[in-house]
N, C-alpha and C positions, 0 to 999 in steps of 0.2 A: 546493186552491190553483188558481185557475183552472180549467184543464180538466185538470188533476192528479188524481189520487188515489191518496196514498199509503198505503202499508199495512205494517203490521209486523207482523212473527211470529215465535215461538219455533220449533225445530227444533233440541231436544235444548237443549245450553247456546246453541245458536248463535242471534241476532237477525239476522233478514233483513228487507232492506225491498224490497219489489218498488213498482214505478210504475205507475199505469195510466192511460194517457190517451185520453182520454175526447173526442167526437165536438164534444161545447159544454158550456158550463158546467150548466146545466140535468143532461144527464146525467149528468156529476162529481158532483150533488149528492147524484141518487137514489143514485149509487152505495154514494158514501159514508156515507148514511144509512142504507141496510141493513147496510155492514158495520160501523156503527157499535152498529145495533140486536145485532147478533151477535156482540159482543167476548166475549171466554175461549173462544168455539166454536174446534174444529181445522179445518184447511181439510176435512179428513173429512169431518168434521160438516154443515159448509155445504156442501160439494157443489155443485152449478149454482146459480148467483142468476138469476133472472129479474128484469130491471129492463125496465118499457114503457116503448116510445121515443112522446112522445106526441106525434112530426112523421106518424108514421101512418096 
C-alpha cells in the first residue's frame, strides 16, 4: 500500500502484523515481492533479505 509493507505472521496461536515503511514505492514493491515469494517460510528461515536499492 503505497510505501507500506505489511506483513503477517504466525507466533505460536498468536497473529502479528508488523509495518514496514519503505523509502518510495518502488522499494515497497521489491519488498513485498520477496516476501511474497517466501510465504509459509519462518522469520528463521528468511533471515536477512537483501533488496537492491536501484537509486545506486
Amino acid at each position: 500500500m503505497g510505501t507500506r509493507v505489511d506483513l503477517t505472521c504466525m507466533f505460536g496461536k498468536e497473529v502479528v502484523t508488523f509495518r514496514y515503511f519503505a523509502s518510495n514505492r518502488g522499494m515497497a514493491e521489491k519488498v513485498a515481492e520477496l516476501l511474497g515469494r517466501s510465504s509459509g517460510q519462518s522469520l528463521r528461515d528468511l533471515g536477512m533479505l537483501y533488496v537492491a536499492d536501484d537509486t545506486e
